[in-house]
C-alpha positions as CSV (number, residue, x, y, z in Angstrom):
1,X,8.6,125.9,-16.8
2,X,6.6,122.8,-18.1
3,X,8.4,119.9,-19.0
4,X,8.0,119.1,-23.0
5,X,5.2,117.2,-22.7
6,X,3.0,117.1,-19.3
7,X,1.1,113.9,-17.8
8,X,-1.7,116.8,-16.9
9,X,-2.2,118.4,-20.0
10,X,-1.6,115.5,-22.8
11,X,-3.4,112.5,-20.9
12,X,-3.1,109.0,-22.7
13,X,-5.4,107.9,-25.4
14,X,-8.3,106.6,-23.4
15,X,-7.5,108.2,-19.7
16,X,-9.9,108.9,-18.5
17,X,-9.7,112.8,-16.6
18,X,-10.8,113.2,-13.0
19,X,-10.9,116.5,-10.5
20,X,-9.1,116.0,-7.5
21,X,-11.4,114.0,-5.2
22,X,-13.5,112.4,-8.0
23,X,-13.6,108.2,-8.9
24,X,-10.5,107.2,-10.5
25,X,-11.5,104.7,-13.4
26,X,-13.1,101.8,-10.6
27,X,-10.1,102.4,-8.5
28,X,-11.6,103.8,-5.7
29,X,-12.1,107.9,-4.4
30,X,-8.3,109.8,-4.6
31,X,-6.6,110.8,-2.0
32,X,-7.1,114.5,-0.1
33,X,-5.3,116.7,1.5
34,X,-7.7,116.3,4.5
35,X,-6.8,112.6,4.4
36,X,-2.9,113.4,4.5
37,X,-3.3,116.2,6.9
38,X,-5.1,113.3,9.1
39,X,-2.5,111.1,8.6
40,X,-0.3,113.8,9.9
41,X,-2.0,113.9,13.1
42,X,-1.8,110.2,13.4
43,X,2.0,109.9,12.7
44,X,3.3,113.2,14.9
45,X,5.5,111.9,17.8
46,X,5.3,108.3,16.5
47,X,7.7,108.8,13.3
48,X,10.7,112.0,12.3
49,X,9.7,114.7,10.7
50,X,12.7,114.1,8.7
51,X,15.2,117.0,8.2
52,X,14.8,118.4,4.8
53,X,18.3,120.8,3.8
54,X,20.1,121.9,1.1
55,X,23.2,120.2,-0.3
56,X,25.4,123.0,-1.6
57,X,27.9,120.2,-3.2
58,X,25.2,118.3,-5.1
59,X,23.3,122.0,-6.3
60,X,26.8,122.8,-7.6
61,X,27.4,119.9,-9.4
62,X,23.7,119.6,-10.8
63,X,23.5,123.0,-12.1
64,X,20.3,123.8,-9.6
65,X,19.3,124.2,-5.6
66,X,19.3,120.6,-4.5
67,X,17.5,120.0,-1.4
68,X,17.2,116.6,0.3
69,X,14.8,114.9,2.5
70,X,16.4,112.7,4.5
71,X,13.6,109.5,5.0
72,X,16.5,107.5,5.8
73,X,17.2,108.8,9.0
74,X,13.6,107.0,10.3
75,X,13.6,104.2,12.4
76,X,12.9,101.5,9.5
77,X,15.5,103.5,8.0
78,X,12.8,104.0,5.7
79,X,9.7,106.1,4.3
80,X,7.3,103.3,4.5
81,X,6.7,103.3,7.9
82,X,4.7,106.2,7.3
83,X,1.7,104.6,5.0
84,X,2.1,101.6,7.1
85,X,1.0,103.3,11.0
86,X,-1.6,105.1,9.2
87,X,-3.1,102.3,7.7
88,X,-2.7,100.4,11.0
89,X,-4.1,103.6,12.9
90,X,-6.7,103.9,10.9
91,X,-8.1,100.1,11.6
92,X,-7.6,99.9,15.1
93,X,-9.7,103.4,14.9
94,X,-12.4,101.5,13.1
95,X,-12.7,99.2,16.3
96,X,-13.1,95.9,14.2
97,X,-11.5,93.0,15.5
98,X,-7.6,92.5,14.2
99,X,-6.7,89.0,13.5
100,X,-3.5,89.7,12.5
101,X,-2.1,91.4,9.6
102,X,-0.2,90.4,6.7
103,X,2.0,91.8,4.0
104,X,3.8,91.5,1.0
105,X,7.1,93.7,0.6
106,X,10.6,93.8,-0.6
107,X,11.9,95.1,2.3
108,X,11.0,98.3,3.3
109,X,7.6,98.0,3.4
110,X,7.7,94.7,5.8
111,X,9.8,96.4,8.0
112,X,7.4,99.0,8.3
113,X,4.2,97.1,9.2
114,X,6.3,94.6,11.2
115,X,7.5,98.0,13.5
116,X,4.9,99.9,13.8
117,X,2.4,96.2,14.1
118,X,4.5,95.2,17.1
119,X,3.9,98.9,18.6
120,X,0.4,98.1,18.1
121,X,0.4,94.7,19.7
122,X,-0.8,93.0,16.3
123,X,0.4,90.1,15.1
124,X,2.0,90.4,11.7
125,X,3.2,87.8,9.0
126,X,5.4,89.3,6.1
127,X,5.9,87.8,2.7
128,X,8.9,88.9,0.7
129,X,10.6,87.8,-2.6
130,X,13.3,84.9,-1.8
131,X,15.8,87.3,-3.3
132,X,15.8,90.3,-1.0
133,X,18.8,91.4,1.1
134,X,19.4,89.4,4.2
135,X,19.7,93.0,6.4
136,X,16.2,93.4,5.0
137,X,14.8,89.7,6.1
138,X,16.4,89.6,9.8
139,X,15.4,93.3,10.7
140,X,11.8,92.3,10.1
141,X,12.1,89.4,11.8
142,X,14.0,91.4,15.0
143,X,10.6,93.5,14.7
144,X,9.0,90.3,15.6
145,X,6.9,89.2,12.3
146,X,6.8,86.0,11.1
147,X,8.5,86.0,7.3
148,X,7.6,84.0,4.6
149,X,10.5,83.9,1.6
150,X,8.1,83.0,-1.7
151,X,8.6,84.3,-5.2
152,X,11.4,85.6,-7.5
153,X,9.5,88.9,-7.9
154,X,7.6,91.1,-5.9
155,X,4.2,89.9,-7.6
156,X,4.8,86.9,-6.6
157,X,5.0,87.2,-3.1
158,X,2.0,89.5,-3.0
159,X,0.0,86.8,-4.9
160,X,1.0,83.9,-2.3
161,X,0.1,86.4,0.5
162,X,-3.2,87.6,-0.8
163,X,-3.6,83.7,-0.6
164,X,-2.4,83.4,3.0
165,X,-4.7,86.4,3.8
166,X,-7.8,84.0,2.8
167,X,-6.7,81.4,4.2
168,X,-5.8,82.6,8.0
169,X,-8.3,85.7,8.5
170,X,-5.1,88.3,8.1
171,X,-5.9,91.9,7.2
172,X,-4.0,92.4,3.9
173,X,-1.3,96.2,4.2
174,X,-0.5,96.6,0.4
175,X,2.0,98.5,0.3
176,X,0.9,101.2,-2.2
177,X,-2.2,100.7,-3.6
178,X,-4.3,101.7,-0.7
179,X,-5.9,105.0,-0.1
180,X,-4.6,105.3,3.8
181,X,-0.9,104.2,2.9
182,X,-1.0,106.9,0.3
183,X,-2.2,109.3,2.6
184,X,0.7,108.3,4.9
185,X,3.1,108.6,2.4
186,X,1.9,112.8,1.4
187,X,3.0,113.9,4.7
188,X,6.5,114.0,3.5
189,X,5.2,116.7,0.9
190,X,3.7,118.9,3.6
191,X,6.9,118.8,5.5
192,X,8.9,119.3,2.5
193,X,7.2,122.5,1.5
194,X,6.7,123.5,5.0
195,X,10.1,123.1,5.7
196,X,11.1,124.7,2.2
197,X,8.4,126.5,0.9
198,X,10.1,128.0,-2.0
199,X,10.3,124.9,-4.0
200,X,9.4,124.5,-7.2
201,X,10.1,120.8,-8.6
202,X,9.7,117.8,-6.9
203,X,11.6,114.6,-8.6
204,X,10.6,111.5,-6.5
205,X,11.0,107.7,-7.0
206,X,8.4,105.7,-8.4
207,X,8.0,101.8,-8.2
208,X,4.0,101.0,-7.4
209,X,3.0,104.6,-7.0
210,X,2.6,105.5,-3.4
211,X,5.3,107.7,-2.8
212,X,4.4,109.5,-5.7
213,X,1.1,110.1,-5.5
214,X,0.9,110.9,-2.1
215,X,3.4,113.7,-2.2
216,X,2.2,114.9,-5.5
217,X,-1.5,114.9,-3.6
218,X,-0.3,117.2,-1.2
219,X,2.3,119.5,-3.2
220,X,-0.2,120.0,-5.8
221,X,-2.9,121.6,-3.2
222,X,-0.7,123.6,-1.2
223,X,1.2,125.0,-3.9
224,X,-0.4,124.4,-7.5
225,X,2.1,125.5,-9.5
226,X,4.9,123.5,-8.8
227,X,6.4,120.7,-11.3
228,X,6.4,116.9,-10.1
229,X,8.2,114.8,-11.6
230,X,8.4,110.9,-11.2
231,X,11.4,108.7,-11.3
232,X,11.2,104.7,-12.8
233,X,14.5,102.6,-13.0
234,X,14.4,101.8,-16.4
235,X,14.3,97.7,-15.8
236,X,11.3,98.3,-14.2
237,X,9.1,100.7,-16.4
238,X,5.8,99.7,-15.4
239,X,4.3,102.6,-14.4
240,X,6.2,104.6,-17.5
241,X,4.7,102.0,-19.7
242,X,0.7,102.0,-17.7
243,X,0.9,106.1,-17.9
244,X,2.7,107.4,-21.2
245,X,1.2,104.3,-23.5
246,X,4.9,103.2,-23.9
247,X,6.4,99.6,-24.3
248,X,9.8,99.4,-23.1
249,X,10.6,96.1,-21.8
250,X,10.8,94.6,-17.9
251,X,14.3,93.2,-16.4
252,X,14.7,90.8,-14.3
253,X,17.0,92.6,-11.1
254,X,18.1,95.6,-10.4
255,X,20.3,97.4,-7.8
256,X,16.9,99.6,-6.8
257,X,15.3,96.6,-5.6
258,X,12.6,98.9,-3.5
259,X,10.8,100.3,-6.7
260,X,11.3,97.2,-8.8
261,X,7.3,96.5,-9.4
262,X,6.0,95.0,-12.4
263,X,2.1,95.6,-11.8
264,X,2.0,99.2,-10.5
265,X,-1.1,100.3,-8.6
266,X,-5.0,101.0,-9.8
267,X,-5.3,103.6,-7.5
268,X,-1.9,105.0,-7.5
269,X,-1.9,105.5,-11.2
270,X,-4.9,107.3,-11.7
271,X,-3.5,109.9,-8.8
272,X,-0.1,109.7,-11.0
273,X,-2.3,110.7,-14.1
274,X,-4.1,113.8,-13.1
275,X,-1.0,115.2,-10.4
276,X,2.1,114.4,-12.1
277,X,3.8,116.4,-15.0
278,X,6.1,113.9,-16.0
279,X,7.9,110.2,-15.5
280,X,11.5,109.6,-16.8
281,X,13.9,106.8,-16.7
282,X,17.1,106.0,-15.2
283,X,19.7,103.2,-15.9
284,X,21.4,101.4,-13.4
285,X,25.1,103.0,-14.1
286,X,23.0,106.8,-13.4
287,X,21.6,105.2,-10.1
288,X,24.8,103.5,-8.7
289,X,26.6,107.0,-9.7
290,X,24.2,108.8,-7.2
291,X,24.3,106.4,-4.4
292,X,28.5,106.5,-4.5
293,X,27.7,110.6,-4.6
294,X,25.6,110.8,-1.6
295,X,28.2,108.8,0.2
296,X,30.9,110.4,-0.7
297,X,29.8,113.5,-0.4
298,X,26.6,114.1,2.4
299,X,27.6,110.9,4.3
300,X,24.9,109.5,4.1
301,X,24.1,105.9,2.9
302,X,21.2,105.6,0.9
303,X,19.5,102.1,-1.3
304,X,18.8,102.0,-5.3
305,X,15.8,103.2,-4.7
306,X,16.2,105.9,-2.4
307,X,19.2,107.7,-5.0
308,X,16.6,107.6,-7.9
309,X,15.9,111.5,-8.1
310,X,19.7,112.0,-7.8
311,X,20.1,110.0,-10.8
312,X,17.3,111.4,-12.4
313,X,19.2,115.8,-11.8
314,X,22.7,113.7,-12.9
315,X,20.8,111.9,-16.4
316,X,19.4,115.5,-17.5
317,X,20.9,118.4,-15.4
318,X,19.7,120.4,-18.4
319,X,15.8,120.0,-17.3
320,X,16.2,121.3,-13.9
321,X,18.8,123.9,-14.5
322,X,18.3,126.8,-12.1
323,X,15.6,125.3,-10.2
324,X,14.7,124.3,-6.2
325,X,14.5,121.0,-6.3
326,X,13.1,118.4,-3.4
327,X,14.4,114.8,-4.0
328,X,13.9,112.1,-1.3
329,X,15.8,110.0,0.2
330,X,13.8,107.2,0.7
331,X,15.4,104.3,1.8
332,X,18.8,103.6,3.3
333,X,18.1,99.4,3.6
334,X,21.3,98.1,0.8
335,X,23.1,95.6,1.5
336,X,26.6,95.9,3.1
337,X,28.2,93.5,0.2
338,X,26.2,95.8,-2.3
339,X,27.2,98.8,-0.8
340,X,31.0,97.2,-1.3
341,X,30.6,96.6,-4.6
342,X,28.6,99.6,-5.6
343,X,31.9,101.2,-4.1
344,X,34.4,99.5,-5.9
345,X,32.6,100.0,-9.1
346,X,32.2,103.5,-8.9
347,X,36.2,103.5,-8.1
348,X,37.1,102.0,-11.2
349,X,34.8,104.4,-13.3
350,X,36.5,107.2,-11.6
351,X,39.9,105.7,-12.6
352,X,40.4,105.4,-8.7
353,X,40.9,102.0,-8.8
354,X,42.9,100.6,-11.9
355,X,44.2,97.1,-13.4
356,X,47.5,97.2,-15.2
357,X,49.3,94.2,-16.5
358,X,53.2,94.3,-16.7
359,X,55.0,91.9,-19.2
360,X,59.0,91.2,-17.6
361,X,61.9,89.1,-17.8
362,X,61.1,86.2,-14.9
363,X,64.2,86.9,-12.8
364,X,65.6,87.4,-9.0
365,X,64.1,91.4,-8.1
366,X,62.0,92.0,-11.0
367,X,58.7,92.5,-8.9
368,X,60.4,94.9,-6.5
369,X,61.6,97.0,-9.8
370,X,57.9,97.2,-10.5
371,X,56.6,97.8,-7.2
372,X,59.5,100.5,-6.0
373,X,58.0,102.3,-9.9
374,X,54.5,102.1,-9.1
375,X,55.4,104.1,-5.8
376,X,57.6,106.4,-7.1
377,X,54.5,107.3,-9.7
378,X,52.7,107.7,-6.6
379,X,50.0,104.7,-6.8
380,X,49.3,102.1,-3.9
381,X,49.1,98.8,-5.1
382,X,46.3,97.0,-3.6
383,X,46.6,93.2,-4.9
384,X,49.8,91.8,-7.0
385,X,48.9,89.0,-9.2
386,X,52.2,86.9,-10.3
387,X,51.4,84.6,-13.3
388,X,53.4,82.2,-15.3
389,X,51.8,79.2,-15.6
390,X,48.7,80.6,-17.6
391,X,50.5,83.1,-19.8
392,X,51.3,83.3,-23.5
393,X,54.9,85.0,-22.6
394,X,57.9,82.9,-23.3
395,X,58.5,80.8,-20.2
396,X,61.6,83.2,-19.7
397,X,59.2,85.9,-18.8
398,X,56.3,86.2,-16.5
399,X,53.1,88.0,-16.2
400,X,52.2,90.5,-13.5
401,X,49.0,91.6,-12.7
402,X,48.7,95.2,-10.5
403,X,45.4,96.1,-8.9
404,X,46.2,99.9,-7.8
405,X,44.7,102.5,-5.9
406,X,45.0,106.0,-8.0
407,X,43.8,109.5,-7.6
408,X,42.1,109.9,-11.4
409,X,42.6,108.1,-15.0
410,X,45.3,110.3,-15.6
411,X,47.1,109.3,-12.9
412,X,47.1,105.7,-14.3
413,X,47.9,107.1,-17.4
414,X,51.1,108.1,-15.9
415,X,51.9,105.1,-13.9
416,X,52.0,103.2,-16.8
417,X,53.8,105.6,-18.7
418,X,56.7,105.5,-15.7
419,X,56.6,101.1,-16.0
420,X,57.5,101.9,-19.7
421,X,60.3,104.4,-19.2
422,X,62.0,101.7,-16.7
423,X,61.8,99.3,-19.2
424,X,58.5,97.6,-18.6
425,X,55.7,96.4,-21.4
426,X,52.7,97.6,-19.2
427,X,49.1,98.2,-20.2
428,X,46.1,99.3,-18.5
429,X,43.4,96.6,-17.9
């Protein structure tokens, strides 16, 4: 079952149309299975072959098998210490002298090369936006890499370490747009299909490309027929835009911080054009819905990034009805106060967590009237505001502000209905 319109069959005005292996528009050979299956010899014993199982809750919800690839179980707590070791690997093979290395990242990518350079006994400098979360910035640093905070954006930082990489003699890891990090990155699509061979779509985040294009390297030679599908958060489209022609605008932030690139790669685009069927978009309310889910329901905790494909089977459940579908998990890096707030969000939307304001005569025993209702109703009230001096009520009456914990919006519903049948003006906030 093709999606409506295929990447593969309708190229862009202009692409230019490549067989697996040929030149890619300047951008350098594509990437092999022979080079991933290398990489896989490189990485075995040195990071997981991450379990990849079905979630029974999430298929049920979705409408389809849902099967997860758990990336964030790795040490970095991250895929990208994948296409980082093999691009290290693969220069200490060459036997040139290392200066050093150096790197640009947002997180996950730094902590990769800082890992796996420290493993290697290579000294590694890593520059990263000024923005990104603080776990993110010290657990580079713990892996012993000198950070550099430069930039609001990703670009940014790359540019000033490009720069840096001139000026000391540092090898420069990009952290996508290299042939070995790609070829790093495809081993997750062998062990996904070797793992669960009866697949047959594959919706995976997309930021730069590297993810991508690796697995959809590898899934499209070992089994052909299978549908690939590419996830952008929709404030940053680049890749959408650079592929379908398109020209939906850039953001500024967004809570999936690991795929928030605004240049995406030469290389990684070109393998995106000829082995992926299609990109789509999420917002940030679908992506912050699938990161609550995969709390909530697998346990596990996963970043923006990392709940893209989630949000991607939640947006259209339509498209993959039916279906076997790999997502991965590929990053588990958020920040706790995030996390929090992703948490107390989601609550709210789910009329868990609710606001009601209670209008009522200012007098001796009034707030225990309220509070012994609001528990009879069953609802636990998790702040009381008391307000008089910045209210519009008569100076006889007073304000009261509940913040409650409740099981659904019905169940608010019915709180308030019980404030009004003791005598209360209440209203839901």
């Amino acid at each position: 079952m093709e999606p409506p319109t295929s990447l593969r069959s309708v190229p862009p005005e202009g692409a230019v149309r490549h067989r697996p292996g040929e030149a890619g528009s300047g951008a350098g050979s594509l990437v092999t299975l022979a080079d991933i299956e290398a990489a896989a010899a490189r990485l075995a014993g040195q990071v997981l072959d991450t379990p990849c199982v079905e979630s029974k809750t999430l298929g049920e919800i979705a409408g389809c098998q849902v099967f997860l690839k758990f990336e964030n179980l790795q040490f970095t707590a991250s895929f990208k210490e994948r296409g980082a070791l093999n691009k290290l690997a693969v220069m200490v093979e060459s036997g040139q002298p290392i200066k050093g290395v150096i790197a640009a990242s947002a997180g996950n990518h730094a902590q990769g090369v800082a890992h796996h350079a420290q493993r290697l006994g290579l000294h590694a400098v890593i520059v990263m936006p000024v923005a990104t979360p603080m776990v993110k910035v010290e657990r580079t640093r713990g892996f012993g890499a000198v950070v550099v905070l430069h930039g609001e954006t990703f670009d940014q930082a790359r540019e000033h370490a490009l720069k840096l990489a001139e000026q000391e003699g540092l090898n420069f890891i990009h952290p996508f747009d290299d042939e070995a990090v790609i070829a790093g990155q495809g081993t997750i699509g062998i062990e996904m299909l070797r793992a669960q061979p009866d697949l047959d779509t594959l919706v995976i985040a997309v930021g730069g490309g590297g993810l991508l294009s690796g697995i959809a390297t590898a899934a499209r030679h070992i089994k052909p027929g299978l549908q690939i599908i590419g996830v952008q958060t929709s404030r940053f489209p680049a890749m959408v835009n650079t592929i379908k022609g398109t020209q939906h605008a850039q953001g500024n932030s967004t809570i999936a911080e690991g795929i928030a690139v605004g240049v995406p790669g030469r290389i990684t685009r070109e393998i995106i054009r000829e082995r992926v069927d299609d990109l789509v978009l999420v917002d940030e309310g679908d992506i912050e819905q699938a990161v609550l889910m995969l709390l909530e329901i697998e346990k596990t905790v996963v970043e923006g990034a990392g709940a893209a494909g989630l949000a991607a089977l939640l947006k259209e459940p339509a498209r993959y009805a039916g279906r076997k579908v790999g997502l991965v998990l590929c990053g588990g890096n958020i920040d706790p106060l995030m996390l929090s707030a992703l948490i107390e969000r989601g609550m709210v939307r789910a009329g868990r967590l609710a606001r009601i304001r209670v209008n009522a005569r200012d007098a001796p025993g009034v707030l225990a009237r309220i509070t012994a209702v609001v528990a009879e109703a069953g609802a636990n009230i998790d702040e009381v505001h008391h307000q008089r001096a910045f209210s519009t009520l008569s100076a006889q009456n007073v304000e009261v502000e509940l913040v409650l914990q409740t099981r659904n919006r019905a169940h608010v519903d019915e709180t308030v209905r019980a404030l009004a049948a003791a005598g209360f003006e209440a209203q839901p906030r």
